[in-house]
C-alpha positions in Angstrom: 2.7 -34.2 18.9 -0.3 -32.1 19.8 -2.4 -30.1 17.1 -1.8 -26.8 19.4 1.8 -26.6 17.2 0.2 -26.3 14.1 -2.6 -23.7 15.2 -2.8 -21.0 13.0 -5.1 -18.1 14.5 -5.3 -15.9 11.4 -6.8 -19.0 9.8 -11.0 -18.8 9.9 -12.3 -22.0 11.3 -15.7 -21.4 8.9 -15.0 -22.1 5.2 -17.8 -20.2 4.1 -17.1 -17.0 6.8 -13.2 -17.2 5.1 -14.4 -16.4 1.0 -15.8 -13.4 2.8 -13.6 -11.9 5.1 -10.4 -12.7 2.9 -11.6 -10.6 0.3 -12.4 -7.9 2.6 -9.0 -8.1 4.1 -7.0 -8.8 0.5 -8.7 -5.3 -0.6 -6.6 -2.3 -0.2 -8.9 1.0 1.1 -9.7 3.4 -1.8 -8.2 6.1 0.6 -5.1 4.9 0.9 -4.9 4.2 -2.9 -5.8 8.0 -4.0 -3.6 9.2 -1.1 -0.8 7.2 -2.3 -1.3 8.4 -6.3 -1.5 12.2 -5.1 1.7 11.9 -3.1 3.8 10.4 -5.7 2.5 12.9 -8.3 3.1 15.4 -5.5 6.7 13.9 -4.9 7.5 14.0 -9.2 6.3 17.5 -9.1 8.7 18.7 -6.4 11.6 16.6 -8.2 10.7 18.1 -11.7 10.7 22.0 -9.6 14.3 21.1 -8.0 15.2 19.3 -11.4 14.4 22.6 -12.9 16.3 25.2 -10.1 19.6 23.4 -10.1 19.6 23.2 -14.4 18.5 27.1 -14.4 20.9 27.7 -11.6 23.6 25.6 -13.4 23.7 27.6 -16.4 24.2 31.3 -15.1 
């Protein structure tokens, strides 16, 4: 058996240049996480407004 089966090319070949670049990679952009917040508050306020049109239309 060869090493080529065991390759891995996502894994660094420099231990130090891997502590580095793996947190880099781990992080998830700051943009993406206040995006993501303001949609789902976005989202719960659109559900609350529906929630509230069906109940006010439910009871007349």
């Amino acid at each position: 058996m060869s090493d080529s089966e065991y390759y891995d090319p996502l894994t660094p070949r420099n231990p130090r240049k891997a502590k580095s670049a793996d947190t880099q990679e781990r992080r998830i952009p700051r943009g993406l996480v206040i995006r993501l917040v303001a949609y789902l508050v976005a989202g719960h306020v659109v559900a609350a407004f529906l929630f509230l049109l069906f109940t006010v239309a439910g009871e007349g």
